[in-house]
C-alpha positions as CSV (number, residue, x, y, z in Angstrom):
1,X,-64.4,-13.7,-35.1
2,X,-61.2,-15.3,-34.1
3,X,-60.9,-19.1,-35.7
4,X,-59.4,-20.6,-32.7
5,X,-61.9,-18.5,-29.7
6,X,-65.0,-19.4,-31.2
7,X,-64.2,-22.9,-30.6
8,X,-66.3,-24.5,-27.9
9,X,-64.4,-26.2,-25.0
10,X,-65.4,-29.7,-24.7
11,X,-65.6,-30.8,-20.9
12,X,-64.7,-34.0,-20.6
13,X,-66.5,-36.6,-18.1
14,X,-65.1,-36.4,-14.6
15,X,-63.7,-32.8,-15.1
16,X,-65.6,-29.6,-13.6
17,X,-65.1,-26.1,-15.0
18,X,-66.0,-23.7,-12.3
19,X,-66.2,-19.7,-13.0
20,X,-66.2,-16.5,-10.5
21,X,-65.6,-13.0,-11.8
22,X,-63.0,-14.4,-14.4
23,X,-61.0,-16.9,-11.9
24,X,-61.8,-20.2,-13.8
25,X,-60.9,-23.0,-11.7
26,X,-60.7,-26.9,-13.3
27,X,-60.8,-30.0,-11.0
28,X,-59.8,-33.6,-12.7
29,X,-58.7,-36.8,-12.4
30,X,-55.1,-35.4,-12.3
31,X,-55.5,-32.1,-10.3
32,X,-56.8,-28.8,-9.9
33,X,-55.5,-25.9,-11.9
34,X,-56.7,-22.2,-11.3
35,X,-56.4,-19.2,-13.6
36,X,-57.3,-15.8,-13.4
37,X,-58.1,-14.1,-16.8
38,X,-58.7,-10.7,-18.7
39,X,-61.6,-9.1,-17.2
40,X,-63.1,-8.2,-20.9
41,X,-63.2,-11.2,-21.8
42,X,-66.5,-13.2,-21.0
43,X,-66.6,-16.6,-20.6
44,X,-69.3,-18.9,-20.1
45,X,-70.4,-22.7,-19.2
46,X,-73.2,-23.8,-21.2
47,X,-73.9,-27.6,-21.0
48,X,-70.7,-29.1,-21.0
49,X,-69.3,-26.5,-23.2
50,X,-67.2,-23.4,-22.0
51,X,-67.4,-20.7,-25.2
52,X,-65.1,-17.7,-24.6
53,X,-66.6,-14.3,-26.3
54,X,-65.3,-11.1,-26.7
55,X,-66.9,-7.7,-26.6
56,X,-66.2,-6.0,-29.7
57,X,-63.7,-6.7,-32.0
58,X,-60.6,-4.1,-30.9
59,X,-57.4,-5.2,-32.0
60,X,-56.4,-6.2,-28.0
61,X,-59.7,-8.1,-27.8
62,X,-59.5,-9.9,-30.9
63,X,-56.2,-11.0,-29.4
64,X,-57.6,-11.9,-26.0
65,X,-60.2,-14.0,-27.6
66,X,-58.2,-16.7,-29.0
67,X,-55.8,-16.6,-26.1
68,X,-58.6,-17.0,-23.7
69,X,-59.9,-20.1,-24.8
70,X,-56.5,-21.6,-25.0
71,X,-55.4,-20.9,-21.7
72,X,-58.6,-22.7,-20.6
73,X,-58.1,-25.7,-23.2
74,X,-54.9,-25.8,-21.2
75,X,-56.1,-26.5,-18.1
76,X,-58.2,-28.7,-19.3
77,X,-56.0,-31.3,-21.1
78,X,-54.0,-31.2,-18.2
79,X,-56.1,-31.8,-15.7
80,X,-57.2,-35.0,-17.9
81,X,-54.0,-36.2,-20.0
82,X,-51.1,-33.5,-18.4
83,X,-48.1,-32.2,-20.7
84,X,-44.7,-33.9,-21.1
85,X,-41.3,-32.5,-22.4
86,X,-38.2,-34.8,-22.9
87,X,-35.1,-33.8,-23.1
88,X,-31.9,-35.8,-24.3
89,X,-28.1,-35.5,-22.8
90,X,-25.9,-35.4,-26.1
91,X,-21.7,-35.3,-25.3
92,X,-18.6,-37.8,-24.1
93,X,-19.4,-38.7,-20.3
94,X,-23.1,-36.3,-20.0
95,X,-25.5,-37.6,-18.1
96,X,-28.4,-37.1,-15.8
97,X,-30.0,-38.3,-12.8
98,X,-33.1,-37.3,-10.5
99,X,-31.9,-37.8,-6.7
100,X,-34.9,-36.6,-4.9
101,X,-36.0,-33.6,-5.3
102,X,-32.7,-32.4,-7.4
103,X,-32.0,-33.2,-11.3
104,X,-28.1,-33.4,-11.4
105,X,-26.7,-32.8,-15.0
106,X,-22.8,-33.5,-15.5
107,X,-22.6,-31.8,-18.5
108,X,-19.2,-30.8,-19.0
109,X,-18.3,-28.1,-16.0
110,X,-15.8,-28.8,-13.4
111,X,-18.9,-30.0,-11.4
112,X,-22.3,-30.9,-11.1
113,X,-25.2,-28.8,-11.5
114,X,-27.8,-29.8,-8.9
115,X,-31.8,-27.6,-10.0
116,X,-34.3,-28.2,-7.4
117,X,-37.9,-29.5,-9.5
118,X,-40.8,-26.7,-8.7
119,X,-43.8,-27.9,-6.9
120,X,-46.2,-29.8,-9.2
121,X,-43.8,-30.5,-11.8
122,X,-42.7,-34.4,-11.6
123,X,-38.8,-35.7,-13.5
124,X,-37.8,-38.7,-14.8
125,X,-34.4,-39.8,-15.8
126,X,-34.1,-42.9,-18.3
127,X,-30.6,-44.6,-19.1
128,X,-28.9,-41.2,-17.6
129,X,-29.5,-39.9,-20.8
130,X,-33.0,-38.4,-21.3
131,X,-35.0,-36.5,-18.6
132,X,-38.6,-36.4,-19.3
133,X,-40.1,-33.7,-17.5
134,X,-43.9,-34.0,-16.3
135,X,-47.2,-31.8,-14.7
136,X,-50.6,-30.6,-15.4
137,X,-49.7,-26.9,-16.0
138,X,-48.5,-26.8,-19.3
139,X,-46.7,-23.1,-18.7
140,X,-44.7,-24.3,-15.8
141,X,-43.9,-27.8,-17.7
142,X,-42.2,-26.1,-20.9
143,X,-40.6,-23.2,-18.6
144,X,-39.1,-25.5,-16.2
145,X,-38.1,-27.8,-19.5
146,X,-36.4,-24.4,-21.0
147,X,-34.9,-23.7,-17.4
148,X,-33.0,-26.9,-17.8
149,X,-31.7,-27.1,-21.2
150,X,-30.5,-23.1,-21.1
151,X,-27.8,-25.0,-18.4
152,X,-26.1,-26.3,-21.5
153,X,-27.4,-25.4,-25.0
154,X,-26.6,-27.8,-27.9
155,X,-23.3,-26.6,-29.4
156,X,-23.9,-26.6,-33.8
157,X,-20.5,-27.7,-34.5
158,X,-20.4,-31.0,-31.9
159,X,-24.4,-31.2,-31.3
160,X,-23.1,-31.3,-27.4
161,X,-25.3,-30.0,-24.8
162,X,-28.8,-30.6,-23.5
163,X,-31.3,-30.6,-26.2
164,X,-35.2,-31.5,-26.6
165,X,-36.4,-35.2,-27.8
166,X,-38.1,-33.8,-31.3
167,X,-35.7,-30.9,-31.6
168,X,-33.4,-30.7,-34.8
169,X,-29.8,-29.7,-34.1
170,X,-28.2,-28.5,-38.1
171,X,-24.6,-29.6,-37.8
172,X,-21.9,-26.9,-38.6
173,X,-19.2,-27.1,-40.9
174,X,-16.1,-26.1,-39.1
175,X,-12.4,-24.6,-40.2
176,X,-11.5,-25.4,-43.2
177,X,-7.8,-26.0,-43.4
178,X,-5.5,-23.1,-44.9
179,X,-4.1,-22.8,-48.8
């Protein structure tokens, strides 16, 4: 069996796990997320447990499993704690700023670049500097986070660009000069 989809998935107080024909639907203090998920897979509430199985051990099940309980984790955590992504402006005169429901980066273009924040996903600009991007659905969090630093990726030889908090940048060497 897989290691991580035999896991049982604690429900914490406060939260309720709901299933219909596959569509599991989590309420918490934070929100309500709903998902629906592989038809194969079976998935049940027992206590306040939700245990994913599988029903025989095919190469696309065995994958399904483990998947299955982690999309559901997902929801979960998020509907408890919610996901967070923070991403730092790195270069001479950068910067960001939230003006309602825009994030505006000056990153180096001729102008500004104005990305309108998806429904459910909140943003959160400190010192003009770092963005920290916030929501219960951890997918839409780290797309929308990905969305924003593809804008201006983080150049290796001036470590310039738009880059996230715990991500390691290896400076380049440049030109050497000639003989």
């Amino acid at each position: 069996m897989s290691r991580i989809g035999r896991l049982p998935i604690e429900i914490p107080a406060g939260v309720t796990v709901t299933l219909a024909d596959n569509v599991v639907t989590v309420k918490g203090p934070l929100g309500t997320l709903t998902r629906a998920l592989h038809p194969a897979m079976k998935i049940a509430i027992e206590g306040n447990h939700v245990v994913v199985s599988r029903p025989n051990d095919t190469k696309e099940n065995k994958a399904l499993h483990g998947l299955t309980r982690v999309l559901i984790n997902n929801m979960v955590l998020g509907v408890t704690k919610g996901f967070e992504k923070t991403l730092v402006v790195n270069g001479v005169g950068y910067k960001v700023a939230v003006e309602g429901t825009k994030v505006v980066f000056n990153v180096g273009f001729s102008h500004p670049v104005p990305v309108e924040i998806p429904q459910g996903i909140k943003a959160k600009a400190e010192n003009g500097l770092e963005l920290t991007v916030s929501g219960i659905d951890k997918e839409l969090v780290g797309q929308f986070a990905a969305n924003l630093r593809d804008i201006k990726r983080p150049d290796p030889y001036h470590i310039y660009g738009i880059r996230y908090k715990d991500e390691v940048i290896v400076k380049k060497v440049g030109k050497t000069a000639g003989k």
